[in-house]
N, C-alpha and C positions, 0 to 999 in steps of 0.2 A: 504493500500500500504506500501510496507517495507520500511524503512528512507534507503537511500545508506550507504555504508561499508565508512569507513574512509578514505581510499584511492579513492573512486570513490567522495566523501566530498572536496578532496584538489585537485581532478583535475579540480572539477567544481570550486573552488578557481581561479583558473589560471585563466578561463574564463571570472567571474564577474566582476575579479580586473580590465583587459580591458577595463570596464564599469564605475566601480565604482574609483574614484580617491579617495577616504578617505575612504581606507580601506571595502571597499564593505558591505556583511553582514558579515564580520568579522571575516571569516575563513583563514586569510592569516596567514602564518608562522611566527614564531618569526622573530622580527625586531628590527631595533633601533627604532619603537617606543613604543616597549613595549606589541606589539601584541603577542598572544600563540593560540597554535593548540586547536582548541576542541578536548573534549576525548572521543571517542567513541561516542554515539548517549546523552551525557549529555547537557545539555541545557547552551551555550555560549552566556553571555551579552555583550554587547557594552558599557561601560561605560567613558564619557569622562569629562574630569575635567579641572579646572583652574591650569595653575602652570608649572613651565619650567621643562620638561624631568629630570630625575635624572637617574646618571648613573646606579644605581641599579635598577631603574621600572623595570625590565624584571626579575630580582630574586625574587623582592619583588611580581609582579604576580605571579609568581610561585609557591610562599610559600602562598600568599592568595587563590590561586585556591587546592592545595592542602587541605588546612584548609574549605573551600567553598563546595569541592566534600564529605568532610566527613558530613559534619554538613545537608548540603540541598540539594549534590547533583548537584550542578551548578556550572558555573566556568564563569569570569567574563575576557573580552580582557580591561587593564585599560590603559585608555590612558590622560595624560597629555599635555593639549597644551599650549603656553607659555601666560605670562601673556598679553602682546602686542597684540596676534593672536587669542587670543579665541574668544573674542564677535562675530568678524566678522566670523570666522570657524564656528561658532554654528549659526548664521545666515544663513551662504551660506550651510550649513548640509539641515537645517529647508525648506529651500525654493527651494532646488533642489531636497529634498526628500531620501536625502542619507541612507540608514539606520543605526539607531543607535537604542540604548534602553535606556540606563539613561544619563541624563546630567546634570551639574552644572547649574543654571538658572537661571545668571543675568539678569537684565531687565525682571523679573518673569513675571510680568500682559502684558507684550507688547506682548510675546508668548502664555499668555492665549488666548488672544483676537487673536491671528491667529490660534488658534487650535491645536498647538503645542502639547500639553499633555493630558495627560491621566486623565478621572475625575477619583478620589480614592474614592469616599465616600463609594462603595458599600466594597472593599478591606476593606478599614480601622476597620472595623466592623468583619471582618472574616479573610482571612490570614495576614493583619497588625496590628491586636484591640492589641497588645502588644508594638509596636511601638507606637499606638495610646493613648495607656495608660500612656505611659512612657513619652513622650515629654507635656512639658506646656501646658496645653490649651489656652493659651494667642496667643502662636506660631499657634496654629488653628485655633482661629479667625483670627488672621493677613492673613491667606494664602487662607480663605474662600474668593471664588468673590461675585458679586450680583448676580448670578445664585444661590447662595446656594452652589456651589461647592467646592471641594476641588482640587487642581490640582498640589500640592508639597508636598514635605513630609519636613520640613522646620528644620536646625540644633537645637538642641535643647542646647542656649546657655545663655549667660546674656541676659536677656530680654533688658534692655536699654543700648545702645550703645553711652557711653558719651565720646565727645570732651573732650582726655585731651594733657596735655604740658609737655611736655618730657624736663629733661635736665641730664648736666653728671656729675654723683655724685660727681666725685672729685671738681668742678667745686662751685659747692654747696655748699661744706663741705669747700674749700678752702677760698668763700668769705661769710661765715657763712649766705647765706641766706635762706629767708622762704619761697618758692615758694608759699604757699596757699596765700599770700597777691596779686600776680600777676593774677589776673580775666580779664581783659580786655586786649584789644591791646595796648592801649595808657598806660597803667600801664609798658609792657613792654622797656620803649625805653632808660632809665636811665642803663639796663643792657645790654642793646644792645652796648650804650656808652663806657660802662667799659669791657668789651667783645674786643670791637672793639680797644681800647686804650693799653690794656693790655694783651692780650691772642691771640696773632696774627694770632698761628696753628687753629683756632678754628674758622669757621664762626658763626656769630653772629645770623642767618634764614634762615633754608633753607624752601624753597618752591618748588612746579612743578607747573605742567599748568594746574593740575587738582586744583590747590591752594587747600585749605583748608573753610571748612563752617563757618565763621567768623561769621554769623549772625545767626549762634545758641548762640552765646553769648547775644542777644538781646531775645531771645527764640520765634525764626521762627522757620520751619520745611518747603522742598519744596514737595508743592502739587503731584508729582511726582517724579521727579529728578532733579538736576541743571542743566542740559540742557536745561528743561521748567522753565524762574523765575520764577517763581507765586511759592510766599511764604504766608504763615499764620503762627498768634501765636498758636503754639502748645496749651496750657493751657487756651485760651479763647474761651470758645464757644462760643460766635458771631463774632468771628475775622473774617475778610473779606480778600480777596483776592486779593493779590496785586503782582504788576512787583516790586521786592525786588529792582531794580536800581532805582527806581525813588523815594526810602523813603531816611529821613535823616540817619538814621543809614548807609547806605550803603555809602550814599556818605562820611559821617565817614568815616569808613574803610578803602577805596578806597585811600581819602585823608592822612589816617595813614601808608599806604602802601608805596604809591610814598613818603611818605615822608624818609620810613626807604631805600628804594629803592637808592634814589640820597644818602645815608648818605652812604650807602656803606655794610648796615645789611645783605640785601638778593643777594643770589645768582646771580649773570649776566647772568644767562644762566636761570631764571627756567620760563621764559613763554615758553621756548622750552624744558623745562624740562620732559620726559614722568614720567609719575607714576608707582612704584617701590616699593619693598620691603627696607628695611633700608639700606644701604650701609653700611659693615662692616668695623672697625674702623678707618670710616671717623668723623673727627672732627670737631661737631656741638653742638652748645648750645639751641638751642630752635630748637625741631620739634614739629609739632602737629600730631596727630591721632588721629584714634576712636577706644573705647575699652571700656571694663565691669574693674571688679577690680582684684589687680594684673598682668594689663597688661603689668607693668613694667618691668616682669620676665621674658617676652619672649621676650619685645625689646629690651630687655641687653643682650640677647644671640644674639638678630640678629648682633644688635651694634658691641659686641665682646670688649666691655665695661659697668660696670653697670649707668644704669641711673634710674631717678628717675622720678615721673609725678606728678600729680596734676589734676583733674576732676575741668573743667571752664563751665560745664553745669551741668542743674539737671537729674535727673533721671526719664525720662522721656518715654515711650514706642511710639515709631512713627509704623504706616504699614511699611514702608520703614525700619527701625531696622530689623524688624522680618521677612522680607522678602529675608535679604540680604544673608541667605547662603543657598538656596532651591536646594535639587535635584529632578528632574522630572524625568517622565517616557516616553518615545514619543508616543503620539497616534497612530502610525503606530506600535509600537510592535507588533512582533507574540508570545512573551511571558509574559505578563503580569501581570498569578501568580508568575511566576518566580521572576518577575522582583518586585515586593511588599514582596516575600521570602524574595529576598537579601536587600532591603532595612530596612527591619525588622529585619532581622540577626543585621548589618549594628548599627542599633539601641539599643539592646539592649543584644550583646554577649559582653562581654569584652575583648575577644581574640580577637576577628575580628576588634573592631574599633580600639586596640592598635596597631594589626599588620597595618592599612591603616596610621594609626598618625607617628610610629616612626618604623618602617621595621619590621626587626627581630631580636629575641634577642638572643644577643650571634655574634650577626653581624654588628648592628648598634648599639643596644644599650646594655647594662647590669644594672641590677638591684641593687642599694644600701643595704644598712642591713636596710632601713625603707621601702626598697619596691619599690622605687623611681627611675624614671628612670633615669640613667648617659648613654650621647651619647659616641658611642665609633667613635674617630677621623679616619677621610679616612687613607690609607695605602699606599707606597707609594712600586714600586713594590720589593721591599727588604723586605715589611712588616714593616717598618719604620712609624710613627705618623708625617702628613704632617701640618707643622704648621697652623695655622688658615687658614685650607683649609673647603671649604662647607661641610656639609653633603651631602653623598652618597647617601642617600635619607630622604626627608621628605615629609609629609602628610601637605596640605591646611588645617589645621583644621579646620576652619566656616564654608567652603562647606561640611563637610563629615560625616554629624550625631551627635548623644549626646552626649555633652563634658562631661555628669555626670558618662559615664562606662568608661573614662580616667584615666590613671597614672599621675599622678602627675612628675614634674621633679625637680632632685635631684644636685647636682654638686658643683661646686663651690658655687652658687646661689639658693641652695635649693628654691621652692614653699614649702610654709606651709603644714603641713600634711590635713590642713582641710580648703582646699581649695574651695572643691564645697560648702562644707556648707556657705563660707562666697558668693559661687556665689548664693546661695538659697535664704541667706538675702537680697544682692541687687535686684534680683527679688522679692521677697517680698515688698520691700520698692517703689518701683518704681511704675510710677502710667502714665497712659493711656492715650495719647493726646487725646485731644478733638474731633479730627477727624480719630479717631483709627478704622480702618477700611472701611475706606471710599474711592473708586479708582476711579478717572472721566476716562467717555469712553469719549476720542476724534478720535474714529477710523473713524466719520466724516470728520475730519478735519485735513487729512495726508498731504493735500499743506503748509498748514499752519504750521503742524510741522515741514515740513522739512525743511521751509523757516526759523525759528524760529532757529533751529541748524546751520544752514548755519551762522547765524548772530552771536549766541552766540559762533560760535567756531572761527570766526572772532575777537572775541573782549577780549570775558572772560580772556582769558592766561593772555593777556597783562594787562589788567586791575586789572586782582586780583593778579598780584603778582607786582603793582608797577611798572611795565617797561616802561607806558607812559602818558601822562600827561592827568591828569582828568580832565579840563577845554575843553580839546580838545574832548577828546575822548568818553568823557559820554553822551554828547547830543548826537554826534553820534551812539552811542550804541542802546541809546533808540529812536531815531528816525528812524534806522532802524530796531527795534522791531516791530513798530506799522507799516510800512511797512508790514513787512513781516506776521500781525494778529497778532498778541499777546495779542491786545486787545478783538479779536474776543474770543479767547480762553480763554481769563481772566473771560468773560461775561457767556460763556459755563460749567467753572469752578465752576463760582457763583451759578448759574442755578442749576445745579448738587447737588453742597454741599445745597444749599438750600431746595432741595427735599430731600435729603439724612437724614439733622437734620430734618426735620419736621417727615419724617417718624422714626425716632428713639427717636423723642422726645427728640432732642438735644435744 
């Protein structure tokens, strides 16, 4: 049967979209969000990702569907949804059945386990064994289930993803200190003091409501996500499975928190604080994040100040690391080689991942005399440089493939010219939690989880960023944990990882 002419394509367009509320199977007209016409009878992916609209997505499509039709022939609709809206967009996509083809895929295993995605292994072997060749195979065990499967194609990035602490060089240089002495929380609170006495413009910690994993500095890791507490030591194979709120470290913490809290350290606002990218040249002296090495060269652009870090965990490889920047394929695809093409492209062209990372060049960015990429500032409509105004566009790098076919960036703050090689040695060096690969199915026990979230979104904000008093509120917390099974699932856990090591000879 003949595929219809392009114009009988875009009238059936008009139709579906009636049906379809998020963008139908993806024949709709350029939009603001970023949607383009298929061309002719060539094969149009759906692609959607994490990250707020940029006002260039619809050029920057453009120029990658152009670069896409020559190289494979395909041409890709890329859509950005904001960081707030995604989870739940790609949920309500998933479970109304909307069609899409590739997606950013947080909460990786919770979509396995509804069928979500596409198994790869047979692709991975024939139209992907180049992408398969090229990325870690650490990242391929991480994304393998207990079916044997594979169902993500996973960023190919620093294998360990280490806590560290951000602060602002001038700040540093000004009261000549050493940041690598500061390892713990309670280390920091003598500079929170001097901070708070002395440097007024400056908050002393900021926090949000998603806090930060304090209890990697004790070297846990959560059995799934901090949603579920059930934590274990990363590095002990017989570490047993615990509610992280009921050990002493935690109530540490807790206690170190409220106490920076009433002193006046942290934010007033961050148990209702959402989670964000850095705020541009907002004045703070202690943030944390997670990152591989040289992460401090991207936060000082976010900043729009340089700053400096510090790594307060080891180098450690978690499932959860290597999990965190996957793109999938939807199991309902009608195009599937297609759709392992572009992700293979995706992986291992250097045209095509620079153009998704940093736009176009000559547009967004230009290139140094080492090669290196300098952004070039928004315009303002005279053609005028708009002072520390955002980029017009940028690329999520951890969601979007191999960092190692990347440019490097150039500027003020050059990256080192040998950059990846220093990322090759920290994967090198890094070494494999003790439960590296291991996912417990609790698709039994969905009351329990969701009684389980209901509690900890109840509590967590306040509790881990210091907003309310822990004599009150921690028995509370954990008492209605075990209400809500936590214990059931703790037991489930054990169960689990205990079949798991015996079968691996853990």
């Amino acid at each position: 049967m003949q595929r219809p002419s392009w114009f009988s394509r875009m009238v059936l367009c008009v139709v579906v979209t009636g049906l379809f509320s998020l963008l139908g199977a993806g024949c709709s007209l350029s939009s603001d969000k970023g949607d383009t016409v298929p061309r002719g009878d060539m094969v149009n992916l759906i692609y959607y990702t994490i990250g707020e609209p940029d006002p260039d997505l619809k050029m920057v499509n453009d120029k990658i569907n152009e670069v896409l039709a020559k190289k494979i022939g395909i041409t890709v609709t890329y859509i950005k949804i904001g960081w707030q809206e995604y989870e739940n967009r790609l949920n309500t996509m998933v479970s109304a059945g909307t069609p899409f083809d590739i997606a950013y895929s947080p909460e990786f295993t919770t979509y396995v386990k509804r069928g979500a995605w596409l198994r790869l292994d047979d692709y991975l072997s024939s139209t992907g064994k180049d992408m398969y060749d090229v990325i870690d195979p650490i990242f391929w065990q991480g994304v393998r289930m207990d079916d044997g499967g594979i169902y993500g194609v996973p960023t190919n990035k620093e294998l360990s993803v280490r806590q560290q602490w951000m602060y602002p060089e001038e700040l540093v240089n000004k009261y000549n200190l050493d940041i690598a002495k500061y390892n713990t929380l309670e280390s920091l609170e003598p500079l929170f003091r001097m901070i708070k006495q002395k440097e007024f413009d400056y908050l002393p910690m900021e926090l949000d409501k998603d806090s930060h994993n304090f209890f990697a500095l004790y070297g846990y890791e959560y059995v799934i996500d901090k949603e579920l507490p059930l934590m274990l030591r990363s590095l002990d194979p017989r570490s047993r499975v615990v509610n992280i709120f009921e050990t002493a470290e935690a109530r540490q913490v807790l206690d170190t928190l409220r106490r920076y809290y009433q002193a006046g350290y942290i934010n007033e606002d961050a148990a209702l604080r959402e989670s964000q990218q850095l705020e541009r040249g907002k004045k703070v002296f202690w943030k944390a994040s997670s990152g591989g090495p040289l992460s401090e060269n991207s936060w000082s652009k976010d900043r729009g100040y340089k700053v400096v870090a510090h790594p307060v965990t080891k180098e450690v490889v978690t499932t959860e690391d290597v999990r965190g920047g996957v793109m999938a394929v939807s199991a309902d695809t009608k195009y599937p080689v297609e759709c392992i093409q572009f992700l293979n492209l995706l992986n291992t062209d250097p045209e095509v991942r620079n153009l998704f990372n940093y736009g176009i060049e000559g547009v967004h960015y230009m290139l140094d005399k080492n090669g290196q990429i300098v952004l070039i500032p928004p315009k303002d409509a005279d053609g005028h440089p708009i002072p520390d105004a955002p980029p017009s566009y940028t690329g999520v790098t951890y969601t979007q493939g191999n960092w190692f076919i990347l440019k490097t960036r150039g500027g003020e703050s050059p990256e080192p010219l040998n950059k990846w090689e220093e990322f090759r040695a920290s994967n090198e060096r890094a070494v494999k939690s003790s439960t590296f690969g291991f996912t417990p199915d609790l698709s039994m026990m969905p009351i329990q989880m969701q009684n389980i979230k209901m509690v900890w979104q109840k509590y967590y904000p306040s509790l881990m960023t210091g907003s309310v008093d822990v004599d009150t509120e921690l028995p509370k917390f954990n008492e209605e944990l075990k209400q809500a099974g936590l214990d059931e699932v703790r037991a489930e856990v054990q169960k689990q990882l205990d079949a798991w090591r015996a079968s691996n000879k853990r």
